[in-house]
C-alpha positions in Angstrom: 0.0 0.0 0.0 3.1 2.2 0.6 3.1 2.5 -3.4 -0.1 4.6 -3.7 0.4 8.2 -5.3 -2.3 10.5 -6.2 -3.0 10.2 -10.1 -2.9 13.2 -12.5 -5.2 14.1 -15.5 -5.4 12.5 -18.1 -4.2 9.4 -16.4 -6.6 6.8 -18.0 -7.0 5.1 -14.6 -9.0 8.1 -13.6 -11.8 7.2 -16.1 -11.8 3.8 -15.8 -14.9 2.4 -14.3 -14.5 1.1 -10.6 -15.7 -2.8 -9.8 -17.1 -3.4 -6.6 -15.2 -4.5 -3.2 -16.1 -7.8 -2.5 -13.0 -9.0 -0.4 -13.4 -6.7 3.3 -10.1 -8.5 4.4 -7.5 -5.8 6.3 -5.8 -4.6 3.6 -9.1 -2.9 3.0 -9.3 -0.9 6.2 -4.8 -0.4 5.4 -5.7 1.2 2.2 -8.6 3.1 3.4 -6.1 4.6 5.8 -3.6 5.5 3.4 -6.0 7.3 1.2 -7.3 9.4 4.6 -3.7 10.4 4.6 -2.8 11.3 1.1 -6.0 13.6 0.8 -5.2 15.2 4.2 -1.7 15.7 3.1 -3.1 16.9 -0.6 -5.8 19.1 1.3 -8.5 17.5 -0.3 -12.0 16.9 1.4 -12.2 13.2 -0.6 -10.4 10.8 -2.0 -11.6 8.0 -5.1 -10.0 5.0 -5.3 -9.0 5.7 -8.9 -7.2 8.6 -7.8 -4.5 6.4 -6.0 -4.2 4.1 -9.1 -7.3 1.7 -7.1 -10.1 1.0 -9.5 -12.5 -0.4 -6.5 -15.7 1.3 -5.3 -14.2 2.6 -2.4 -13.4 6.9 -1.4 -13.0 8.4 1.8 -13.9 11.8 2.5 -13.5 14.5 5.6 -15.9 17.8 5.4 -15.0 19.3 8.5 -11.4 18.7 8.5 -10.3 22.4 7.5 -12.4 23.9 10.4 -10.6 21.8 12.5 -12.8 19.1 13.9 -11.6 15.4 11.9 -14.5 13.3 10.8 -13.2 10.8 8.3 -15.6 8.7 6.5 -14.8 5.5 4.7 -17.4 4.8 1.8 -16.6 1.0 0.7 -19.6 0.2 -2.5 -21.4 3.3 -2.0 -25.2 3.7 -3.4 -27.3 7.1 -3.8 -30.9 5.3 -3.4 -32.7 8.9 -3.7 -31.6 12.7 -4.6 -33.5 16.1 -4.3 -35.0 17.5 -7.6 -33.8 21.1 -6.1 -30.1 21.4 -7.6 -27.6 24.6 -6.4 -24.4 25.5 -8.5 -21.0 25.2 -6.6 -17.3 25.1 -7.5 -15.7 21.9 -7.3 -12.0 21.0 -7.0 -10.2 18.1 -7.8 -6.7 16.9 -6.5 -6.2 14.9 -9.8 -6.7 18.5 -11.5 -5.1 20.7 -9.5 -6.0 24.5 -10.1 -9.1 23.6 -12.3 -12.0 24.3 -10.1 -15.2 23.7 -11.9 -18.6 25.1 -12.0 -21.1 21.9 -11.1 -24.6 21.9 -10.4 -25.5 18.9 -8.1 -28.7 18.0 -5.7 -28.7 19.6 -2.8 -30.0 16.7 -0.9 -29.3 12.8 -1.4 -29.8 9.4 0.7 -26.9 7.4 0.7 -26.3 3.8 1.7 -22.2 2.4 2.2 -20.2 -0.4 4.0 -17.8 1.1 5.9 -13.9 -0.7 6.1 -15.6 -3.0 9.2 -18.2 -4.3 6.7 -21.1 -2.3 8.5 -24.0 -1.3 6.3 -24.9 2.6 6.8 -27.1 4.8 5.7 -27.8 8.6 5.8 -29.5 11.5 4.4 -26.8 14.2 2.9 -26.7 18.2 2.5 -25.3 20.6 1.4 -21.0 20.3 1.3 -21.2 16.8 2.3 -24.0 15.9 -0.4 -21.8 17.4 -3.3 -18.1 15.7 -1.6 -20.2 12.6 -2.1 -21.3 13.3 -5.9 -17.9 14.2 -6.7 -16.4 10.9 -5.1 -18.9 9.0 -6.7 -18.5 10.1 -10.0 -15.1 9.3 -9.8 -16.3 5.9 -9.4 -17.6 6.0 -12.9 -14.7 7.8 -14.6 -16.5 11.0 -15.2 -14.3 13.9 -13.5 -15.6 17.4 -13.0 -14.3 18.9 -15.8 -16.8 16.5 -17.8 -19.7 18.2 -15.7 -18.4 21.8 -16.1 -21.1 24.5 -16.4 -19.3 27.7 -17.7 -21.3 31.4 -16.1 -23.1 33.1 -19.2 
């Protein structure tokens, strides 16, 4: 796991289309770990699995980190099962595209179900920061970056 590195457009890895986890052995929670400290060290909010060269469903992600309060979350098969109709514009950055923030309107609002690295099934409702971290980890997921889902002002 020592070998991870965070991945740079256009590396095709970073549109690849992530596969499920289906093995929750230790080197699950190891990795999840790693990826917790590369985006902390990259200042990132989350972290894909493609991003470290890992095409699993897996990301991590940490909204309140920057104000000072740590609240990592490990997202292991992740699975909106509903989203808001009301959508809000917001500028999205990505550690694989550093110094491209992008214009992306997302929900506001979405219910998401995840196993966390301890194979627990969770579910919450998401707004807000948190809501959009989540839309921009999972679209990583599915190779589409935020550059794909740029909305230019007119």
């Amino acid at each position: 796991m020592s070998d991870l590195h965070l991945h740079l457009y256009p590396d095709p890895v970073l549109r690849e289309i992530c596969l499920p986890v289906l093995d929750f052995e230790a080197d699950l929670a190891t990795l999840a770990e790693h990826m917790l400290e590369i985006m902390y060290q990259a200042h990132g909010r989350g972290l894909a699995g493609p991003q470290v060269g890992v095409s699993r469903r897996i990301f991590v992600m940490d909204a309140s980190w920057k104000e000072g309060v740590k609240a990592p979350v490990i997202c292991i098969n992740p699975e909106v099962l509903w989203m808001s109709d009301q959508m809000e514009y917001g500028e999205e950055g990505c550690l694989s595209i550093p110094d491209t923030p992008c214009r992306v309107q997302r929900p506001v609002e979405i219910d998401l179900r995840w196993v966390g690295s301890d194979g627990a099934l969770s579910e919450a409702r998401l707004t807000g920061v948190v809501a959009r971290i989540v839309l921009h980890e999972l679209d990583h997921l599915d190779g589409i970056l935020c550059i794909d889902r740029h909305e230019a002002v007119s």
